[in-house]
N, C-alpha and C positions, 0 to 999 in steps of 0.2 A: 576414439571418443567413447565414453561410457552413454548409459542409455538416456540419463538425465540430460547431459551437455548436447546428444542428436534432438532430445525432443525442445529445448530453451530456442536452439536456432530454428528450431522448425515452428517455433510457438505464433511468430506473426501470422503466418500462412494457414495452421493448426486454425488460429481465433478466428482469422477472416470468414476459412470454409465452416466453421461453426455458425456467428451468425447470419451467413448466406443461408445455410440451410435451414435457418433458425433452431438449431440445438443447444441447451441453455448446460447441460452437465455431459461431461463426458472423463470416464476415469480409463484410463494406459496405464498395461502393466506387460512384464517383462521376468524374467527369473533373478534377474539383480535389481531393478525396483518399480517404484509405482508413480502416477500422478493422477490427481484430480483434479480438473477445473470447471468453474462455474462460472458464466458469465451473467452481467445483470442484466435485467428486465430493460434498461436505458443505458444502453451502450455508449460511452462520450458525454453525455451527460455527466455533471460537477452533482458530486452529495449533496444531498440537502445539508444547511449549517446545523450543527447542534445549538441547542439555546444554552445558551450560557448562563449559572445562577449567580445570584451578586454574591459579591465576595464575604462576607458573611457566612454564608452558605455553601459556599463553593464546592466542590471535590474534585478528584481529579477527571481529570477532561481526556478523553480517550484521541487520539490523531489517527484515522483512519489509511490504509493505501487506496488512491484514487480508480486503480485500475489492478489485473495482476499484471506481473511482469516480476521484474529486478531491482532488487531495494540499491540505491545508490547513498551513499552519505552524503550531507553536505558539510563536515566536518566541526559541526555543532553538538560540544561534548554535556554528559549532563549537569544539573543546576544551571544552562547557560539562562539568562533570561529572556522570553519571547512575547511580544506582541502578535495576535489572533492576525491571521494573514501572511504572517512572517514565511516564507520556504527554510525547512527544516529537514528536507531532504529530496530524494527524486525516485522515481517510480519508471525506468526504461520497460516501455511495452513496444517490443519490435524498432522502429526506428523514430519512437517518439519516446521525450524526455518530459515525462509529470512532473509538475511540481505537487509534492507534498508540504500541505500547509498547519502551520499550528493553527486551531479551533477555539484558542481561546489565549486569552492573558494567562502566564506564569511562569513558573519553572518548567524548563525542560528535562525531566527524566530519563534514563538510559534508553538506547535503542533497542525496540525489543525482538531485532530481526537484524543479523548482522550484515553487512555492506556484501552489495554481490548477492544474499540471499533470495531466494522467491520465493513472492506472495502471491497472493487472492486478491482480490476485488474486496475491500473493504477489512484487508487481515489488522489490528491493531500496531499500528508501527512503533510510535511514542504515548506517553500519560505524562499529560501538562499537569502539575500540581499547582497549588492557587498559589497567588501570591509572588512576592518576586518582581 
């Protein structure tokens, strides 16, 4: 196994003993690569909602990752159209499945992390464009 794929399966046990000891960054590295993780201030804790401006107004709405871990697809490609709440994708952290929620009314835009990839705690996944 390469150094990334030892440290993904060790990442539940990795996160636990971080907030046990209350350690908020820690960066691992190796001579073939690197990681840094950061965990939030309210671990489990849901984001706060972004406030949504009327449509009028609007721009694009940013879809945050709930947690880090492994971006999952939910095979929602882009333009599809999404209602604020909708699951637009999932977030496996250890042996839990997030749901990643659209933040607002619109278009769905490309993903901007591809299936399998990992994130961060709050990395930008999708941009809901208004309308739609």
């Amino acid at each position: 196994m390469t150094f990334l794929e030892d440290l993904l399966n060790d990442l539940p046990e990795l996160v636990g003993r971080m907030r046990h000891h209350d350690v908020r960054y820690v960066s691992l590295k190796n001579g073939t690569g690197a990681l840094a993780l950061a965990l939030s201030e309210n671990p489990g804790q849901t984001p706060p909602a972004h406030p949504v401006a009327s449509r009028t107004k609007a721009e694009n709405t940013l879809v945050p990752s709930p947690e880090m871990g492994v971006f999952r697809s939910n095979g929602l490609g882009a333009n599809h159209s999404v209602r604020s709440g909708e699951i637009v994708g999932f977030v496996e952290a250890g042996p839990l499945r997030l749901p990643v929620t659209a933040t607002a009314d619109g278009t769905l835009g490309s993903a901007l992390i591809g299936d399998g990839g990992v994130v961060g705690y709050h990395d930008v996944l999708f941009r809901i464009h208004p309308g739609g």
